[in-house]
N, C-alpha and C positions, 0 to 999 in steps of 0.2 A: 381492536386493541385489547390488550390482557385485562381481568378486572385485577383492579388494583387495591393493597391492603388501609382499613383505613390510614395508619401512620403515612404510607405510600403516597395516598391522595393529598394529603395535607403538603408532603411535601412537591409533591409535583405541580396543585396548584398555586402554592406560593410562589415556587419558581415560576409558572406562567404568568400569573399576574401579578408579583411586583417587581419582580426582576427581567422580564420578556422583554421591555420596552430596552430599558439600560444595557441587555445584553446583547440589542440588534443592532441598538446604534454604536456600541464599541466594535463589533467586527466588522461594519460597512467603514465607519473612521479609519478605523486599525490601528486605535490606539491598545495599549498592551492590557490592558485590566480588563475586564470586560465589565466587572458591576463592583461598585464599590464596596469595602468590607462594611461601612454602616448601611448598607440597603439587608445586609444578611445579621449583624451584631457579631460580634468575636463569640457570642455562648448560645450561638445558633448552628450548632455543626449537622441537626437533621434537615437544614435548609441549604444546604451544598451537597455536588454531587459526589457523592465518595468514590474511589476511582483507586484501580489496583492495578499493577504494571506488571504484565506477565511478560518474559524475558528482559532482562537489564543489561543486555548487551551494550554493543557503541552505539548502535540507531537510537533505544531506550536512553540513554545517558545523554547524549549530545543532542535529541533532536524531540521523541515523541515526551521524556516525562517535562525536561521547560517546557516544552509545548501546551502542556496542561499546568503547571506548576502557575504559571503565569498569571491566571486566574480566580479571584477573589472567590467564585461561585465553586467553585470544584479542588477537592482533597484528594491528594496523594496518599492514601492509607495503608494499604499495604502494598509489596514488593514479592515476585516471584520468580525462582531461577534453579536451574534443574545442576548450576553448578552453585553450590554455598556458598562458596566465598564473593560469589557476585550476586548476588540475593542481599550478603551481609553488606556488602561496598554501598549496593544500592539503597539498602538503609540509613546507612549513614549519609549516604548524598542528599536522600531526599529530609532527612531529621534536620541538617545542618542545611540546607534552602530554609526551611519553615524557622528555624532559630534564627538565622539570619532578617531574616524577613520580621518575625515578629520583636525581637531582641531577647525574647527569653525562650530558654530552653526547652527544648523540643523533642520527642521521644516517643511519638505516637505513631509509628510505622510498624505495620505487622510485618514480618517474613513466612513465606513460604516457599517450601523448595517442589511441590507438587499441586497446579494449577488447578485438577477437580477439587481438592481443599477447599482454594480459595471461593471457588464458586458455588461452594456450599453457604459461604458468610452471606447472610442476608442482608448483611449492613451493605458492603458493595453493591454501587447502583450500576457502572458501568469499568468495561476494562481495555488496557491499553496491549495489544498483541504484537510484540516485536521480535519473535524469535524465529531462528532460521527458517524458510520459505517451505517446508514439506512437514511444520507445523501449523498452518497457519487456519489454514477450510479444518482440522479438525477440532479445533481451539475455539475459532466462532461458532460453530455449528451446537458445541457443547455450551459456549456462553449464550446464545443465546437461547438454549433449550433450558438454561437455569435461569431466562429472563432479566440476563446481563445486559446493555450498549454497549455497545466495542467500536474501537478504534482498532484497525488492523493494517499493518506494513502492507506496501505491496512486495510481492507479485501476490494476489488474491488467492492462489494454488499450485499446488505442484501439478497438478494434472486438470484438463478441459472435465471428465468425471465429478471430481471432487470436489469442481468450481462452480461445476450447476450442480450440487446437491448442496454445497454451502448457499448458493442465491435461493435454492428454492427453502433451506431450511429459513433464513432469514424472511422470506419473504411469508412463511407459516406464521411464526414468532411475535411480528410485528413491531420487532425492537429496533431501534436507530444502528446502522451499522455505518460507517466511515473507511471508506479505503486509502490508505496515503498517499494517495495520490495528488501532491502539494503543489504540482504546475499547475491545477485550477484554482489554486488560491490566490497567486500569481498576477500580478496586472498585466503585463506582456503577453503571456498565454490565453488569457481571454480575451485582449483587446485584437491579439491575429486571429483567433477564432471571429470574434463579431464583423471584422473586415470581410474574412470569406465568409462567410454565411449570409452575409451583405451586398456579395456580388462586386466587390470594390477590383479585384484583379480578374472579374468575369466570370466566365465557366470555368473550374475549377478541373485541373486534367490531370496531375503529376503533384505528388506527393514525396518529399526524400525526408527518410528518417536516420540522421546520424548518431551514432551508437558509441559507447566507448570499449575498448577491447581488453582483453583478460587475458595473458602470459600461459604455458602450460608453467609445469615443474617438475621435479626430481619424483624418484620412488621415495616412501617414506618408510623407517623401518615401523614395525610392532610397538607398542610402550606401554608401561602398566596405566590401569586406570587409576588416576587421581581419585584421592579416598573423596575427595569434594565433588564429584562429578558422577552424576546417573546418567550413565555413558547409555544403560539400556533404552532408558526412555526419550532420551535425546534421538537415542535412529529412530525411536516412534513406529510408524508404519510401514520402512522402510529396510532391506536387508540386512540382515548382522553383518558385520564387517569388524575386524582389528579398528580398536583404537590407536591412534597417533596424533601428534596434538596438531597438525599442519590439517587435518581432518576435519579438526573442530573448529574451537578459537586459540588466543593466547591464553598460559597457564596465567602470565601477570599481564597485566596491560590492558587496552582497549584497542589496539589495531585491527586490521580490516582481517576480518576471518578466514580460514582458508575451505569452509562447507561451500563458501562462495560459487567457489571453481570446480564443486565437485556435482557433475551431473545426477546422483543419487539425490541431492537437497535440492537440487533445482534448474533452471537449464541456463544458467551461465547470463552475458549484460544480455542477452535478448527479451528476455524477463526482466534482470536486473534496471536497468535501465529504459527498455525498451517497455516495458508497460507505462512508466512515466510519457514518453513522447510518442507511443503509440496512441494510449488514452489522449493525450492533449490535441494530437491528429484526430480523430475519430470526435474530437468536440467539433471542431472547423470543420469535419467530414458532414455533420449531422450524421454520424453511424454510432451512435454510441448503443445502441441496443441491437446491433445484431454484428457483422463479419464478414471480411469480405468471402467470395462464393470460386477464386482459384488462387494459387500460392505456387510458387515454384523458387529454388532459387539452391545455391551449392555453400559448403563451408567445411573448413580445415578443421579434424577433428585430431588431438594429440594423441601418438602411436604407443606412450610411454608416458607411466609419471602416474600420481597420486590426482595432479591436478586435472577434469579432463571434460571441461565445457570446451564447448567451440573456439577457435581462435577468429580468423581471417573470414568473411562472410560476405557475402551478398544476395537476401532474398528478396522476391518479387511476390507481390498481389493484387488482384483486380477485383474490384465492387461491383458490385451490383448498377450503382450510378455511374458506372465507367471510370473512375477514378481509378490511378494505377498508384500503387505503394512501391518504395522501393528501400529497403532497408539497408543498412550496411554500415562495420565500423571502418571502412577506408571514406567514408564519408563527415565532414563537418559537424564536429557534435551538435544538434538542434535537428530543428525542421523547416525547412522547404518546400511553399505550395507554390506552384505554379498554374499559374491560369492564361486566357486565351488575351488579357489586357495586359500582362505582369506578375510579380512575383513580390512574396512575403518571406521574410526568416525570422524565426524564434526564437529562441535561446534560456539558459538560464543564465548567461554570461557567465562571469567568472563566479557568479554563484554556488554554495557547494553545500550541502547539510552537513558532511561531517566531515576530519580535518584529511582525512584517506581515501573519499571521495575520489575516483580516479579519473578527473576531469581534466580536459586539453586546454586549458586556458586560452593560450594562443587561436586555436580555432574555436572557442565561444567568446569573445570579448564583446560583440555587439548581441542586446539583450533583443533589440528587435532592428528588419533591415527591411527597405524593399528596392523595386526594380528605379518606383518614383518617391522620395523624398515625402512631398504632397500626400502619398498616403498615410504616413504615420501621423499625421497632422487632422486627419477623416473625423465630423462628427458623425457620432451613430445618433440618426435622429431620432424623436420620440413614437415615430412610426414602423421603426426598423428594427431587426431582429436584436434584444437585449440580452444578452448571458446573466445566468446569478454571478452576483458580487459577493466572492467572501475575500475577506482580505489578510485572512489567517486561517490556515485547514483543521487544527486540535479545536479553533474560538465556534469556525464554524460547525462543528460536532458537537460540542456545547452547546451552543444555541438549539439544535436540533434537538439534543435531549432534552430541554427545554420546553420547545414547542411540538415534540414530536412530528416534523415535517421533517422530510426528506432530507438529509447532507448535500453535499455539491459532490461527491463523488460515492454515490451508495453501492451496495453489495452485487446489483444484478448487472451495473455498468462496470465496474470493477472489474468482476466476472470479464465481461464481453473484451476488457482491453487484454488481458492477461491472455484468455484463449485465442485472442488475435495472435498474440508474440508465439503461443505453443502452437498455432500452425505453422508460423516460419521454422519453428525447431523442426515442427515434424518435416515440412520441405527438406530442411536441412539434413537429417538422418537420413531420408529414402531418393533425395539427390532426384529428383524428380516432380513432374507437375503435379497437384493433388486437385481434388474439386471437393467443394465444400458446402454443406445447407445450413444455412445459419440461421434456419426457425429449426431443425429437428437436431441440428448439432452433432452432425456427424458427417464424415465422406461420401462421398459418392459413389456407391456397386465397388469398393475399395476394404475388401479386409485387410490388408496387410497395414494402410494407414488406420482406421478404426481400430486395430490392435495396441496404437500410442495413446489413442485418449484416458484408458484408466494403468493404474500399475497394479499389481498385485501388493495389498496391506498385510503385513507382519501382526500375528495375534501376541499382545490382547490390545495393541493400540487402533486395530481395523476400526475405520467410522462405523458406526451402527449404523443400521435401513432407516429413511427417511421415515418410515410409518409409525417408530417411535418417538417421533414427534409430536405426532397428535392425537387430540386424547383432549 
């Protein structure tokens, strides 16, 4: 662990011992507070963790800043966004919660429209990373090389490359990192996980992963850049391209962005989505640390149009434990294990983070299902495999920064779900079987698939070499 400055110490051991206890029992509860404002005083602000929100997009707004806001121990301080007018929104969001909450006026949120700024403030202890998905490995990698805690969106990276040099940056650093991956927070998601890992529907054969799918679209024309918007640094590492606003986000609003759909920012629901119930599969797998070792599978890619992830899909992979994956959006949103006794589905039901969320209702309405009744009814004895219990994903990130022990879904498993979903892509681009080593993380006697793991970085936003790290 880093040494830490004296002020640092004080406050870090305040927080473990006298607020550790009140902050384990509110996230195992799940009640919404985690430590009461008289355990900290109202005129104790170096005894909370001060927390800065880098992109304030709809994820940020609707999901990751309540997430933290909620919170007696941890301050929303400042706000960051490469478009000002949602930097500025965001300030005013987060000013008017804390007025609200406290009854008087409120006015302590910094803005910044450029993130190394922010992580120059030594006052920030940790930071909240929600901005499009080919920001994301370069944003922790630099937070936690200023010895920030992050919470970061998923998909963990745009590229398998970029994903093991963020887990390994993280894991130099020795800072808490949290990937959103909020189906382990979930009761359902870990209760079908501890079923299979239990042996309760048997040997464990067939996996289906149902996906939600994503529209192509129109060509878009050219349009000037919005004087509000660092259109540069927003591509980040990624090619120069015309601006157009179906590209980005909306000029007004929070709806669901259109970088979404654009294979440049990321690879479409197979990431989007698919790192959620992939990772939640790979808990019930017991694979969360390494990959499966073949992939194959075919997918519709649009011939035309601005928008141009995958449409229609269905990929396949096989474990190492014999377990077969089978992915696909013509499949039932959730997951589906099958075993040699029966069968389990998960779901997030009609649950949704945010209100654009492109979820089939109809086909997720049951949260959890199985072949027998009787199973969803299964004690996990006190001798039998137990999962961590968080019962809030931002609480239990907190907690962590707290006690510095591990989150429920850390950087290097993060990692591992994410580069699971980028080998279906890659399947998916070369329409072919791949073979895969998932201790050296790479293909097999295979250049042409090893040419998908990194992308070529646009200067000056290129990651720096890991060996400036340490030191």
């Amino acid at each position: 662990m880093k040494p830490l400055k004296s002020t640092e110490f004080s406050r870090r051991e305040f927080l473990k011992t006298s607020a550790q206890g009140a902050l384990t029992t509110a996230v195992i509860t799940g009640f919404p507070t985690i430590v009461p404002a008289s355990v900290f005083g109202k005129n104790a602000p170096s005894n909370r963790i001060n927390v800065a929100a880098i992109g304030t997009g709809r994820i940020s707004r609707d999901h990751d800043m309540p997430g933290v806001w909620q919170y007696d121990n941890a301050l929303i301080m400042a706000v960051c966004d490469l478009d000002s007018n949602r930097a500025e929104d965001a300030k005013k969001l987060v000013n008017g919660y804390y007025t609200k909450k406290t009854g008087k006026e409120y006015d302590g949120v910094r803005v910044y429209t450029d993130y190394r700024e922010l992580l120059n403030n030594k006052d920030i202890d940790a930071v909240l990373v929600s901005t499009p998905d080919h920001w994301h490995a370069p944003i922790v990698i630099d937070a936690v090389r200023a010895q920030k805690d992050v919470y970061v969106q998923k998909p963990a990276s745009l590229t398998i490359a970029e994903g093991r040099m963020m887990a390994d940056a993280v894991n130099q650093s020795k800072q808490i990192v949290q990937v959103g991956s909020q189906q382990r927070s979930s009761e359902q998601f870990r209760y079908a996980a501890e079923l299979i890992r239990n042996g309760r529907i048997g040997k464990l054969k067939t996996v289906y992963v149902g996906l939600p799918g994503d529209p192509s679209g129109n060509e878009e024309p050219q349009m000037p850049v919005p004087k509000n918007m660092n259109y540069d640094m927003w591509l980040g590492t990624t090619p120069e391209v015309y601006y157009t606003e179906k590209r980005v986000h909306p000029h007004s609003g929070y709806d669901r962005p259109g970088w979404l759909r654009c294979e440049q920012f990321g690879a479409g629901m197979i990431t989007g989505w698919g790192a959620h119930h992939v990772d939640s599969a790979h808990w019930a797998m017991d694979t969360e640390r390494t990959g499966p070792v073949e992939i194959w599978g075919h997918a519709d890619f649009p011939k035309s149009g601005l928008w141009n992830v995958h449409g229609i899909f269905r990929t396949e992979a096989m474990y190492a434990n014999g377990v077969h994956m089978i992915v696909s959006n013509e499949i039932p949103n959730g997951i589906r294990f099958e075993g040699t006794d029966g069968w389990i589905f998960v779901s997030r039901g009609d649950a949704s983070v945010t209100a654009t969320d492109p979820v089939e209702k109809r086909n997720a309405a049951k949260k959890l299902d199985a072949s027998d009744p009787k199973l969803l009814t299964s004690v996990i004895g006190p001798n039998e495999i137990h999962l961590t219990v968080s019962k809030e994903h931002h609480g239990n990130w907190l907690e962590s920064v707290v006690s510095r022990k591990q989150p429920i879904a850390p950087a290097e498993i993060g990692h591992r779900s994410c580069s699971a979903c980028l080998l279906h892509h890659a399947a998916m681009k070369l329409d072919r079987h791949l073979y895969w080593d998932p201790k050296k993380e790479q293909f097999k006697n295979d250049p042409e698939a090893n040419a998908l793991l990194a992308r070529p970085q646009r200067a000056p936003y290129a990651i720096k070499m890991m060996a400036s790290a340490k030191g």
